[in-house]
C-alpha positions in Angstrom: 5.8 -0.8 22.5 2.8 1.6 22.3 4.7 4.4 21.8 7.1 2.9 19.1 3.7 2.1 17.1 2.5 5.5 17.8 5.7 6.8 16.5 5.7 4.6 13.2 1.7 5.4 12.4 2.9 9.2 12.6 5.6 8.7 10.5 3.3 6.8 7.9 0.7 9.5 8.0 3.4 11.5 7.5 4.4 10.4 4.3 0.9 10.0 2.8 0.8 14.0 3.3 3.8 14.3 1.6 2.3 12.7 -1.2 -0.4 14.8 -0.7 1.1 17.7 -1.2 0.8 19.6 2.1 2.9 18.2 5.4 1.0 18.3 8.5 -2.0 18.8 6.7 -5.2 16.6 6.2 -6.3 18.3 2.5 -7.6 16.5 -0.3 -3.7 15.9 -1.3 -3.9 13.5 1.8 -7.2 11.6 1.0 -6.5 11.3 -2.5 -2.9 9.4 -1.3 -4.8 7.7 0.8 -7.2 6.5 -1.8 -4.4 6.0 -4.7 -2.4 3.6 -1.8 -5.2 1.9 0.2 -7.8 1.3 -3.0 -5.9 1.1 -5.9 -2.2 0.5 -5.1 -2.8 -2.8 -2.6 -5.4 -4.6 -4.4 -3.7 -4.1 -7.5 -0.7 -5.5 -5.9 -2.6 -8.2 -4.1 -4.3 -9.2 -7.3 -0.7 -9.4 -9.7 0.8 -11.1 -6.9 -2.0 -13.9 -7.1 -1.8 -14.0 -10.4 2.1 -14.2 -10.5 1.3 -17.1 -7.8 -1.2 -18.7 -9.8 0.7 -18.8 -13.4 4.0 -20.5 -11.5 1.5 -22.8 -10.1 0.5 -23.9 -13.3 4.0 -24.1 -14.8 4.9 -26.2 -12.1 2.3 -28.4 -12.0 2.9 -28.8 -16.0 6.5 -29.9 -15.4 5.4 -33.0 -13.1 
């Protein structure tokens, strides 16, 4: 099991420095993906999500 999580981290790092801009590299092209995914991408995700989740709430709770 360790090494199956080892093996999908690297892959995910992986990708971020493809995003980046420079595979196998830890550059600014990495920490900015990191930034863009991990500070703005989530919560922004996490925050339209609870929102979506919020406004069906409402609906439903109008149709009662």
């Amino acid at each position: 099991m360790e090494a199956f999580i080892h093996e999908v981290f690297n892959h995910c790092v992986y990708v971020l420095q493809v995003l980046g801009g420079k595979p196998g590299e830890y550059g600014y092209g990495y920490e900015l993906a990191n930034l863009i995914v991990f500070v703005v991408l989530e919560p922004a995700l996490i925050l339209l999500f609870a929102w979506l989740w919020w406004k069906e709430r409402q609906k439903n709770h109008s149709n009662i």
